[in-house]
Each structure stands twice: as structure tokens, then as C-alpha cells.
Backbone bond lengths (Angstrom), bond angles and torsions (degrees), N, CA, C in turn:
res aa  C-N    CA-C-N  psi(-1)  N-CA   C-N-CA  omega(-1)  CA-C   N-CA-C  phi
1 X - - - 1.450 - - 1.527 108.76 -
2 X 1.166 98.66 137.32 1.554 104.47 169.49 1.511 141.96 -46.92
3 X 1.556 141.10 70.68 1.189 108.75 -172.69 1.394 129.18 -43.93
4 X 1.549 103.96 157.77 1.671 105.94 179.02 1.435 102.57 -129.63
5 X 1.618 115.78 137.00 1.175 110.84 -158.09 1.800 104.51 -109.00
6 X 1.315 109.36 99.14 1.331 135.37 -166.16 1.478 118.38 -79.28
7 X 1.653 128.16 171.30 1.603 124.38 130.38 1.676 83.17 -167.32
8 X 1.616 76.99 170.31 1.314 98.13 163.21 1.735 111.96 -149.01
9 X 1.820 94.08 145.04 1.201 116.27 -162.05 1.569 100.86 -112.61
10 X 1.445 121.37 167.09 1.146 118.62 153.32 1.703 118.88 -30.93
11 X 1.682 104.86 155.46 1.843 91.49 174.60 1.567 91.26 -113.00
12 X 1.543 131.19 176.51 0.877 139.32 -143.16 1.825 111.37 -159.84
13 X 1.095 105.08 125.97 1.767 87.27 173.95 1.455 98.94 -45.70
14 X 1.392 145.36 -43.24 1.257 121.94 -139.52 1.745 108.77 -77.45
15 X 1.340 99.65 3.16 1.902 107.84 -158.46 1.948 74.14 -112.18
16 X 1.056 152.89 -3.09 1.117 144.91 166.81 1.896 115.13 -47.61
17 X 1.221 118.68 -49.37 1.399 110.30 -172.45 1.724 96.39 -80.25
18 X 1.257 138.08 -12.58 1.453 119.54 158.16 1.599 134.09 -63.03
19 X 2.052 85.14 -16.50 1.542 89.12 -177.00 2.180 119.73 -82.64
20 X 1.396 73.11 2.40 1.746 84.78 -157.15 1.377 110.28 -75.42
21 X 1.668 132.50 -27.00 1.323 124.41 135.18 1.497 125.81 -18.06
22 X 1.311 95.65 -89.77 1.462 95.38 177.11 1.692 126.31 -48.29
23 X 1.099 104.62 -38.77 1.510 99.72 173.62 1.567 110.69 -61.84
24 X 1.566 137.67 -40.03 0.951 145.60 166.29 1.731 130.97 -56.26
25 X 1.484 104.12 -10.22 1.568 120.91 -151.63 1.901 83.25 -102.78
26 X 0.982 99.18 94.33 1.732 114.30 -179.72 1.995 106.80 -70.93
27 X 0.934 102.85 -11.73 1.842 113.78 162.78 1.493 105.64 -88.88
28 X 1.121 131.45 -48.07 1.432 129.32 171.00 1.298 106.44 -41.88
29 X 1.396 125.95 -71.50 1.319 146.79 -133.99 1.489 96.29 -81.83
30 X 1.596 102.48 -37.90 1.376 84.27 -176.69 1.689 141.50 -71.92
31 X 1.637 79.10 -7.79 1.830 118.48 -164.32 1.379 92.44 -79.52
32 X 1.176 141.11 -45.98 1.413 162.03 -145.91 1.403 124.82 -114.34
33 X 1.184 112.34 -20.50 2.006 131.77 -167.26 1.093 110.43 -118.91
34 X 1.221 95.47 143.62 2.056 104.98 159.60 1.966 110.69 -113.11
35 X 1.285 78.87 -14.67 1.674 79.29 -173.18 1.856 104.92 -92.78
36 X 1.304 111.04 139.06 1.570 112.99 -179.56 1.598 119.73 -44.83
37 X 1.105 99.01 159.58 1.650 110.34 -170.30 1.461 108.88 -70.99
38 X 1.072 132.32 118.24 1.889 114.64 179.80 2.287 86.78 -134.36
39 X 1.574 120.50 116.33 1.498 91.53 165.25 1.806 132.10 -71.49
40 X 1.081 85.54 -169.71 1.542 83.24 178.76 1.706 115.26 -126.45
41 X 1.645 99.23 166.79 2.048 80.56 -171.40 1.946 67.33 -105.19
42 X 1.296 73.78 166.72 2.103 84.70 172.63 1.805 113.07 -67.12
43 X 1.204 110.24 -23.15 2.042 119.24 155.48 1.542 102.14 -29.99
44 X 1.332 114.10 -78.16 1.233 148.59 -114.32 2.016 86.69 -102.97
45 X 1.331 124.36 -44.58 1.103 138.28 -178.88 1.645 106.22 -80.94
46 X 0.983 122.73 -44.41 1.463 129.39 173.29 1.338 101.70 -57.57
47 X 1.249 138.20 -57.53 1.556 155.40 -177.54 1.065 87.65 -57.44
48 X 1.469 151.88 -87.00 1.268 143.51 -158.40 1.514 109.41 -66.58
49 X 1.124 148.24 -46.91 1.472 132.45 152.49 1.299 125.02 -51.86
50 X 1.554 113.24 -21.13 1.960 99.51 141.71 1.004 154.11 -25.83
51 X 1.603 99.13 -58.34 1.461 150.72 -163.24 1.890 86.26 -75.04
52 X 1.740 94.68 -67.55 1.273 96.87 -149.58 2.468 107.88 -67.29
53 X 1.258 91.22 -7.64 1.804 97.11 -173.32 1.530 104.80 -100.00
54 X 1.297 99.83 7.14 1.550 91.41 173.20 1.734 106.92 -119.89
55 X 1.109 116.79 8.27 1.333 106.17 166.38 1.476 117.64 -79.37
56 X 1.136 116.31 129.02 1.677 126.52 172.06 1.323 115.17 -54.05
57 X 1.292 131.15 -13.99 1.741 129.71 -145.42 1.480 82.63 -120.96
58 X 1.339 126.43 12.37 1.936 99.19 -169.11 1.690 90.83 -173.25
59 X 1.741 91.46 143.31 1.668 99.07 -167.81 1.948 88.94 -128.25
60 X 1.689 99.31 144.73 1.461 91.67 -177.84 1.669 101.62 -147.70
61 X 1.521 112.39 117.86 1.406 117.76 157.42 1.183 145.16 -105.35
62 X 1.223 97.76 155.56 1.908 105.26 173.05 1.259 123.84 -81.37
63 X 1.569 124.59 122.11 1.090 134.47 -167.47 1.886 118.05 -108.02
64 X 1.216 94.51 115.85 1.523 108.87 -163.95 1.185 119.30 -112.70
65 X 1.407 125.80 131.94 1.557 123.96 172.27 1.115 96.14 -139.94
66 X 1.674 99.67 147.18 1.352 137.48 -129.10 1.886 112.30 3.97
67 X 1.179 97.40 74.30 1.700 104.40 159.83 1.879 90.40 63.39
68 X 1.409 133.43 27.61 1.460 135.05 137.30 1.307 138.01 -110.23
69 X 1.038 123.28 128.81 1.193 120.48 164.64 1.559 143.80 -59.22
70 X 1.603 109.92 100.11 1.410 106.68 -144.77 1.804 85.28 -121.56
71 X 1.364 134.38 46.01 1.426 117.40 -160.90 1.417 120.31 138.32
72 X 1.416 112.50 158.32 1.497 119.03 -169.84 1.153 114.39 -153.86
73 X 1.387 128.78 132.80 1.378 117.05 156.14 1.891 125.80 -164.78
74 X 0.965 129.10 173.19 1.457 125.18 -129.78 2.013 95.33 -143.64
75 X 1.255 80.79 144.08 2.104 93.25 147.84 1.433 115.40 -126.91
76 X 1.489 111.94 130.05 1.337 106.91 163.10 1.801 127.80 -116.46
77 X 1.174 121.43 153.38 1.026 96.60 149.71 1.429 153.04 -61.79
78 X 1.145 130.69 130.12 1.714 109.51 171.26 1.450 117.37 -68.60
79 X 1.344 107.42 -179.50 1.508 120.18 171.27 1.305 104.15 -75.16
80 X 1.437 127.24 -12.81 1.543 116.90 -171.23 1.290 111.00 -96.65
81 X 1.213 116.49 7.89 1.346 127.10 -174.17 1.248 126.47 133.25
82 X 1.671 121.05 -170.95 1.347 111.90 176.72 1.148 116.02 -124.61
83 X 1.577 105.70 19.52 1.728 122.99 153.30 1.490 114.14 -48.59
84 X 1.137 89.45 -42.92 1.481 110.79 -174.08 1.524 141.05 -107.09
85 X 1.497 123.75 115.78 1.223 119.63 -142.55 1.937 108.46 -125.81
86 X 1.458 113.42 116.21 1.358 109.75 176.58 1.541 102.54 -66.11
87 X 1.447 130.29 146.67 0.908 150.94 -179.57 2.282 102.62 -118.01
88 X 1.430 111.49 130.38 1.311 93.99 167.35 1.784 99.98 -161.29
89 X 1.640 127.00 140.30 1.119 109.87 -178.94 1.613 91.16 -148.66
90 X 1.497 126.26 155.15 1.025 160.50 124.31 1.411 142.21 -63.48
91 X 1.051 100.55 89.18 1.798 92.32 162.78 1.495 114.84 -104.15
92 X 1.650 95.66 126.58 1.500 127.35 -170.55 1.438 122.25 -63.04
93 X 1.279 102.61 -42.20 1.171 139.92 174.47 1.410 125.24 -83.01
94 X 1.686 111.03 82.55 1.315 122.64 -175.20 1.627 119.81 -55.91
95 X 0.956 103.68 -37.53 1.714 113.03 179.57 1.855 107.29 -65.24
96 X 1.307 112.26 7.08 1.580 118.97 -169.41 1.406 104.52 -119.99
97 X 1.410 96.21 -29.59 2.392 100.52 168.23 1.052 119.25 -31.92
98 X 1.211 138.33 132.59 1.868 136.35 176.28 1.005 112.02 58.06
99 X 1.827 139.97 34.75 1.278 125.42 137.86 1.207 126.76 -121.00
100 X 1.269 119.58 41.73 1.356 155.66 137.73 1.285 109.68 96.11
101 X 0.943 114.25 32.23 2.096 121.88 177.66 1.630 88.32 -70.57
102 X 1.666 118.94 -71.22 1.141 100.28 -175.60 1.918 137.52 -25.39
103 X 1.115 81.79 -44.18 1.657 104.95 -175.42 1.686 99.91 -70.05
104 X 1.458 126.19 -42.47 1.288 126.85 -170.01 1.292 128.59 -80.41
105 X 0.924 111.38 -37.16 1.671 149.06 131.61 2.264 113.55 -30.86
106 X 1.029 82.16 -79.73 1.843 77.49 176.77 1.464 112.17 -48.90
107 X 1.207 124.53 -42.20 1.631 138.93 -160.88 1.694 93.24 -62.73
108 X 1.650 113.95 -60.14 1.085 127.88 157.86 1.393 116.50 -12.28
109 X 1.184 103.79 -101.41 1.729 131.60 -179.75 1.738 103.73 -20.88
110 X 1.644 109.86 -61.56 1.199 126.97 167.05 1.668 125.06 -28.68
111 X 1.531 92.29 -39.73 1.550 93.15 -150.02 1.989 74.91 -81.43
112 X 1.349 108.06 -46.94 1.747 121.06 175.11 1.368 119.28 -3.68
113 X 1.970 88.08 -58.65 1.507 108.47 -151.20 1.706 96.21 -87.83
114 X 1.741 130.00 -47.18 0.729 115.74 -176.61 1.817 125.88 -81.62
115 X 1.574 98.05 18.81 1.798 115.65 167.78 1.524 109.79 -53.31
116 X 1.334 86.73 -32.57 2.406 94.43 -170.53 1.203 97.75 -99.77
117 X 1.660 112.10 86.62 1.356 94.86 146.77 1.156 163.65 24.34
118 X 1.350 120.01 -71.23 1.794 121.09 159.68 1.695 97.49 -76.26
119 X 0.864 167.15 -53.87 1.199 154.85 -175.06 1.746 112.26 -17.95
120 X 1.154 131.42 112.61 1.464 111.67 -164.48 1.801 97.24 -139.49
121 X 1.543 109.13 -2.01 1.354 93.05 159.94 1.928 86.52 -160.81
122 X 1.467 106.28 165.50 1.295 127.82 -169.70 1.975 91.35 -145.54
123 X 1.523 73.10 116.77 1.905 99.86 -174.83 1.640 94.66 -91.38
124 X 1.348 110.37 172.14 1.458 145.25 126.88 1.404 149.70 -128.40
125 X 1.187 124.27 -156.48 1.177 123.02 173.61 1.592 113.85 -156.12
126 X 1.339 116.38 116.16 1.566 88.68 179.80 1.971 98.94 -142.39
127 X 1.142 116.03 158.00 1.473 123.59 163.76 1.786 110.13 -63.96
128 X 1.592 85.32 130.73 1.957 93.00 -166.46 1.502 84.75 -58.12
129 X 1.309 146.16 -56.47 1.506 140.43 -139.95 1.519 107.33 -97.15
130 X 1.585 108.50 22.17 1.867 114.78 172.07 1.766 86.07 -95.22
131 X 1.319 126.34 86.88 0.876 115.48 -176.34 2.054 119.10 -90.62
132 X 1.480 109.83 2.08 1.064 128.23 141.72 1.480 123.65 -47.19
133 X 1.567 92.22 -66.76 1.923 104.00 -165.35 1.638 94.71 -59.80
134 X 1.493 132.14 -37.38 1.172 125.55 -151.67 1.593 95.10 -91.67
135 X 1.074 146.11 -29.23 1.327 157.92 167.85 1.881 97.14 -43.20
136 X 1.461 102.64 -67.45 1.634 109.62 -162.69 1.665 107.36 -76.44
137 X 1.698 116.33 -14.02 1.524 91.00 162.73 1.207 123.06 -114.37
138 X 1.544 119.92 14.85 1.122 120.91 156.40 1.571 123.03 -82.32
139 X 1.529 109.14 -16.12 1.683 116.79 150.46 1.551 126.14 -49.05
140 X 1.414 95.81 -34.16 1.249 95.44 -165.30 1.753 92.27 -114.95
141 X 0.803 140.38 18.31 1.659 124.87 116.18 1.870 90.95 137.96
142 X 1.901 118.11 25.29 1.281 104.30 -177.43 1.849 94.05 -93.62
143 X 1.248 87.61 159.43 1.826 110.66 149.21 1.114 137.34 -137.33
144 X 1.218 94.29 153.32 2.155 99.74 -171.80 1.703 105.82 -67.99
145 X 1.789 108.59 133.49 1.083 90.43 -161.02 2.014 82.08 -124.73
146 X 1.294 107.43 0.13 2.141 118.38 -172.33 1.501 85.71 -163.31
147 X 1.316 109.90 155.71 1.319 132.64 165.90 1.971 96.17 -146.99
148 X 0.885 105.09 141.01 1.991 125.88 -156.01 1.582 92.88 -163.28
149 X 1.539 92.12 150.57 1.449 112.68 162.48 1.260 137.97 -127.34
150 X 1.615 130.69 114.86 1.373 153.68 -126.13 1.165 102.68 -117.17
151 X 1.459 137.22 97.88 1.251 119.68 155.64 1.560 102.31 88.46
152 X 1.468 116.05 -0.67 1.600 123.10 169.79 1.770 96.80 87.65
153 X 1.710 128.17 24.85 0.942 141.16 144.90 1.699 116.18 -87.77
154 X 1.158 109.20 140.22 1.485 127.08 -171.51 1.856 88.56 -87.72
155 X 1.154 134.05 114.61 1.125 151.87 -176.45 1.900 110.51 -115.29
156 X 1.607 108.47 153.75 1.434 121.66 169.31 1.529 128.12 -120.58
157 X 0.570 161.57 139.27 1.359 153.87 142.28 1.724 133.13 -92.27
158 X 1.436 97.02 105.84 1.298 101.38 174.53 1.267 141.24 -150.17
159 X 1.383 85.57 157.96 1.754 89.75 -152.77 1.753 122.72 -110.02
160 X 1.360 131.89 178.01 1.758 118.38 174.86 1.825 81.23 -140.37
161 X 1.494 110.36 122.22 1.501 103.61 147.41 1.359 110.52 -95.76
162 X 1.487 83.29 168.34 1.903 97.75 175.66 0.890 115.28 -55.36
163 X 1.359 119.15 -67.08 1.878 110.70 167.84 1.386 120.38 -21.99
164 X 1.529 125.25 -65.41 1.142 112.38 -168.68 1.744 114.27 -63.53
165 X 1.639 113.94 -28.04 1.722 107.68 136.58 1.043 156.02 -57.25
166 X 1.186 111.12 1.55 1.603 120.86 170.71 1.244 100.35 -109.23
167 X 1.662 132.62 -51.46 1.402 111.50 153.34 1.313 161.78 -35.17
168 X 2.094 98.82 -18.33 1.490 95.52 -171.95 1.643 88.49 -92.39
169 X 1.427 108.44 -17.96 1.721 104.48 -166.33 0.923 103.01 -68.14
170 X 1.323 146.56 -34.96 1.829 157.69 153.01 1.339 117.49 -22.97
171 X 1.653 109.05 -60.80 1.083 121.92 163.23 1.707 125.72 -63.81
172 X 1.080 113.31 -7.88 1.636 136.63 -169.65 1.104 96.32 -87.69
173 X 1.643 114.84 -66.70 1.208 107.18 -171.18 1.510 132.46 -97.82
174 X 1.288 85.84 11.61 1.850 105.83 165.77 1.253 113.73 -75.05
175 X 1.265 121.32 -43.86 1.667 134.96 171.85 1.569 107.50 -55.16
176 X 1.119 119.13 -37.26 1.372 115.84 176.37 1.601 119.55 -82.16
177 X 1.027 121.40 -19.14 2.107 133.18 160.18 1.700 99.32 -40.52
């Protein structure tokens, strides 16, 4: 497989009118959502990435290869604390599905989220029939821990604790003795 030579930076209102495709791309959304399709004018999308860069509890970037913006994605806190961390990403860029950015990218984010200390598990959310999305974070070390239905979508939930990261690295570096 091809490497793809990636990063991700802070996101920015100014990377907002790139996001407005995808927010508009009613095949995306459906791949990715539980909540109904409604588009957006770039007003209305700018205003809600307002909303969403001024919360203190949650950091969200844009993910670019070769110097484009092909994707986004975020940690938040929950309401249950800041043990606990929503995890959520997008790639915008359909022609980039299944060559493992997703996967390279989450591992990333992961390593991000479990940088802070109290952080002791990193959630998700994904549609049971994204059978992509569920492929690339079970690569990168999530499991289904509830499956529920949202909006009359068949939904998953899953999560990676630290433990089970400090264990595989154990096991990581036991293999290498």
C-alpha cells in the first residue's frame, strides 16, 4: 500500500469554506451520520464551527496531504468527565477511503488523547454498516463495547482504554526480548 504523506494541524475558521462540500455531500453524511441530512449555506456552517472552536473541553484538526485539505477530526470531552474522551474524524476526500490515512491518522489522535494523563479511555461512535470506519478503528486497537439505535440507524460504540494501551505495549515489547 501506498504511503501517504499526511499531518494534521489545528483547524481554523479559515479552512471552514473547504469543509462545506463535505458537509453538503448527502452520500458522505449518510456513510458517517445518524442524524438526517439537512445542507448547509457556508453562513450557517461558519456559525457552527464558531460554536464548535470556542469550546474549552475539545480540540479539532485539519488533516492535510500534501499541503490539502482532505479531512478533519477532533477530541472532546464528555459530560462525564475528562477521563473520558469523544474521538470523531472525517475524511473529505473520497478518493483517500481504504488507503489507510484513516487508520494512520486515528493511531495518531490516540496517541494525542492518551498524552493527558487523566484521559483513561477515548470513545467513539460509528454506523454498524460504515464497514470501512469499523475495519480502520479496530486496526487501530478500538472495540465495540454497545451497539443502540439512533434515529432508526443501527449504531456502535467504541472505545480503547489505556490499559488496554499499556498492555499491548508490554506485549510489544516483549516480542522484541
Amino acid at each position: 500500500m501506498e504511503t501517504l504523506l499526511w499531518n494534521c494541524r489545528r483547524i481554523t475558521l479559515d479552512d471552514v469554506p473547504a469543509l462545506l462540500e463535505w458537509y453538503n455531500d448527502r452520500a458522505l453524511h449518510e456513510v458517517a451520520n445518524s442524524r438526517p441530512f439537512e445542507p448547509y449555506t457556508l453562513d450557517e456552517l461558519v456559525a457552527y464551527w464558531k460554536r464548535k472552536l470556542s469550546r474549552d473541553h475539545a480540540r479539532y484538526f485539519a488533516i492535510e496531504v500534501d499541503g490539502r485539505l482532505v479531512g478533519r477530526t477532533g477530541l472532546k470531552e464528555t459530560p462525564m468527565g475528562g477521563d473520558i474522551v469523544e474521538y470523531s474524524i472525517l475524511i473529505g476526500d473520497r478518493s483517500l477511503h481504504a488507503r489507510g490515512l484513516g487508520t494512520a491518522v486515528t493511531k495518531r489522535m490516540l496517541d494525542e488523547a492518551f498524552a493527558d494523563p487523566k484521559v483513561q479511555v477515548v470513545r467513539l461512535y460509528v454506523r454498524r454498516d460504515n464497514a470501512k470506519a469499523l475495519r480502520c478503528y479496530e486496526k487501530s486497537g478500538y472495540r465495540s463495547v454497545h451497539t443502540f439505535t439512533q434515529n432508526g440507524v443501527p449504531m456502535e460504540m467504541m472505545q480503547v482504554d489505556r490499559r488496554d494501551v499499556r498492555d499491548a505495549l508490554v506485549e510489544e515489547r516483549m516480542g522484541d526480548v
